[in-house]
N, C-alpha and C positions, 0 to 999 in steps of 0.2 A: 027294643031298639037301644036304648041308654045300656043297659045290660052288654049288651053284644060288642059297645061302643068299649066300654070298658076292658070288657076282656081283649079287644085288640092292641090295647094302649098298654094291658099288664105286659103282652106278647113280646111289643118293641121295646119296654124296660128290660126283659129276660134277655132281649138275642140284642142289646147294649152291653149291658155286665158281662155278658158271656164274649164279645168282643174284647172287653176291657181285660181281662181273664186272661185271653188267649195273647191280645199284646204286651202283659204284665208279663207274662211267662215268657213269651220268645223274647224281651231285653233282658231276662236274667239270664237266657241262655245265653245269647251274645258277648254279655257280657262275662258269666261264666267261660266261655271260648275263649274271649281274649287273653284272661287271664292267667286260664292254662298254657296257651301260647306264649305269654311272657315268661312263663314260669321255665316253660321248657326253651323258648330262646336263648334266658341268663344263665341256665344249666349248660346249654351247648357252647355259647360264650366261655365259659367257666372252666368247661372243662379243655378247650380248644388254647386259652390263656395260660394253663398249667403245663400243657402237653408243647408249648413252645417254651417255658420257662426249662423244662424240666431240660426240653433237646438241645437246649444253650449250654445248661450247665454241664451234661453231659460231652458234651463240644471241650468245655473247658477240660473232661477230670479225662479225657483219651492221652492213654499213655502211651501211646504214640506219640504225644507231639508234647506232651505234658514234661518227659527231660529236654525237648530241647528250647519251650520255652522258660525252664528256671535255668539254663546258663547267663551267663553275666550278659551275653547281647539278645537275649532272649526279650520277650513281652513281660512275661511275671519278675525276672530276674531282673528286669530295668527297673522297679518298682520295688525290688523288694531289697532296697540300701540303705546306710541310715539316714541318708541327706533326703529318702523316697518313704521315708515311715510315715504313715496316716494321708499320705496323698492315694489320690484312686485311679487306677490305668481304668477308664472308660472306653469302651468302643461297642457298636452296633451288630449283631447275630443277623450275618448277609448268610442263611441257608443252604441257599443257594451258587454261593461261593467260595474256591477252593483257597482262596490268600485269607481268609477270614483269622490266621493271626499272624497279624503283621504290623510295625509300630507307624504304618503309614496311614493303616484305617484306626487308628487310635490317638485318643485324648487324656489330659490329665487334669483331674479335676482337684483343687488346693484351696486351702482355708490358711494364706500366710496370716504372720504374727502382724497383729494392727491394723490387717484390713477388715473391712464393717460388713464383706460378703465371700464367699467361694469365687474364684478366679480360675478360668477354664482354658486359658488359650496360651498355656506355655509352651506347648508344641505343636497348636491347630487345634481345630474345629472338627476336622473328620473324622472322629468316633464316636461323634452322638447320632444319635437317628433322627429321621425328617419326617414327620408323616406327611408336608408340604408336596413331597417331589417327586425322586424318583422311585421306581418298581426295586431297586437296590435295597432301600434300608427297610424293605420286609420281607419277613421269614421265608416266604414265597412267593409265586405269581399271581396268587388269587387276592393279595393286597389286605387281608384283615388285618392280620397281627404286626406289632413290630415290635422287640423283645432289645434291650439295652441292658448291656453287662459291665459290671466295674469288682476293679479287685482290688485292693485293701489289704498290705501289710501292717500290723496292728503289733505293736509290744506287750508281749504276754501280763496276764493281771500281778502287781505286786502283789497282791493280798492272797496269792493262791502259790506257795513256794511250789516251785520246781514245775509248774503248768506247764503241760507238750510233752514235757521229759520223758524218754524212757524208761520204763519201772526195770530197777538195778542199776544204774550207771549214773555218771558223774560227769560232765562235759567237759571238764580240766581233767581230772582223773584219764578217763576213756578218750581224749582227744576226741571229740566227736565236734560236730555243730550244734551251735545253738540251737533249740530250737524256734521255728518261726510260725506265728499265729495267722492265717489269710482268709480274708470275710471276701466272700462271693455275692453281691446282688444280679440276681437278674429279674430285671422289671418289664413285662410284655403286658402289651395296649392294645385295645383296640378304639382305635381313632373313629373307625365312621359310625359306630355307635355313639356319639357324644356331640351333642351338638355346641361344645366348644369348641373351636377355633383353632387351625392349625398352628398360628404364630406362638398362640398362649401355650398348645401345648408342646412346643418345641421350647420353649423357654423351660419350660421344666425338666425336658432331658435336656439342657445346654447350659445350665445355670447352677443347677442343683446337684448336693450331694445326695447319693445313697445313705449316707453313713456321716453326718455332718457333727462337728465337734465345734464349739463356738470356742477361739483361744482364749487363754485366759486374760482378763481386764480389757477385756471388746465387747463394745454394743453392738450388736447385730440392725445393721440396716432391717426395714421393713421388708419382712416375709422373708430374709438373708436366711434363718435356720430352720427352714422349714426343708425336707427329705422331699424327694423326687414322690415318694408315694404320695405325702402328704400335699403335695402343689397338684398331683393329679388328682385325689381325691377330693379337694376344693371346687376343682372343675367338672365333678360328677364324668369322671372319664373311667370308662370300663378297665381295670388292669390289674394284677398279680403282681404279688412279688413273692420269689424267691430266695432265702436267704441259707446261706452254707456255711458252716465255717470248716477249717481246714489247720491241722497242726502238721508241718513240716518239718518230718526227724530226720536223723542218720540212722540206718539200719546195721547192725551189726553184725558179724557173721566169723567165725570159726574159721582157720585156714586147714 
């Protein structure tokens, strides 16, 4: 009887472990699952954030509308003066919309001489994007992305003679134009992955340079020089950037 006692007691230690075993396994599988889940979520994020970066930029280089925004009343050509050198024409990649360059949906975002931060409102507000509001300031209807572009005429490097230039020519010689140096950001977000805050991260695209230059003999107010990526990445917010640059010559040509 003692015998028989025992071996039923070794029984329910064996079909315990063998419990333990099988719950041990199914949380690593769960857990395993999730992971891969995340894995392949931030890939599909990833790759959905590049693929709005890219259809901005390409929005920007269509040469269709590419001359007729570098004439003098143009979008690029209002930025690109010398009173307009290092300020950044800002506006929002509305996809979905056919006036998408226009100086009415766009901002300028500056770093004057002795101010302690960037100043964004010398001709409005409406070229940053909202994740607050409306269905407008994203890529599409489905509401994930919203993708924020700024252009940047930049004075070619001293240290690098003749940078942009045409190889053979002279700009006094050849009567040509100078030529001009333009930095492209475009920063696409996805807002409802983050569980920051819409206010903070509109402060980021409304406040912030792309491409920030602190003037010379200025303290920078707190968090002042910090770059739109860098105030989103602070905030653990999902988003890209893309960066372009662009040398704008005169093309020559034989009569």
């Amino acid at each position: 009887m003692m015998n028989r006692r025992s071996q039923q007691g070794a029984t329910l230690i064996v079909v315990l472990v063998i419990l333990l075993l099988i719950m041990i396994i199914g949380t690593l599988a769960i857990r395993q699952s999730l992971v891969s889940l995340n894995i392949a979520t931030n890939s599909q994020a990833q790759q959905l954030l590049t693929e709005n970066s890219d259809a901005a930029v390409f929005k920007v280089e269509d040469l269709n509308s590419l001359n007729r925004q570098l004439a003098a009343d143009g979008m690029f050509g209002y930025i690109n003066t010398d009173s307009n050198k290092g300020k950044e024409l800002v506006f929002c990649y509305r996809g979905t919309q056919s006036n998408f360059f226009t100086l009415t949906n766009a901002s300028i975002m500056q770093w004057q001489d002795g101010a302690t931060a960037p100043d964004g409102t010398s001709i409005g507000a409406q070229g940053y994007c909202s994740s607050s509001s409306s269905d407008n300031y994203y890529t599409s209807g489905r509401r994930a992305v919203i993708t924020q572009i700024s252009i940047q005429f930049v004075n070619n490097s001293a240290s690098t003679p003749f940078s942009g230039s045409l190889a053979g020519t002279d700009v006094d010689v050849a009567k040509v134009i100078q030529p001009e140096k333009a930095i492209v950001h475009a920063i696409s977000l996805m807002p409802t992955l983050s569980s920051a805050s819409t206010s903070d991260i509109d402060n980021c695209l409304s406040t912030k340079m792309s491409n920030p230059v602190v003037p010379s003999g200025v303290t920078p107010s707190a968090n002042a020089n910090q770059s739109i990526s860098q105030c989103l990445a602070a905030l653990n917010v999902p988003f890209t950037t893309h960066v372009s640059e662009y040398n704008l010559t005169q093309t020559l040509s034989s009569s």
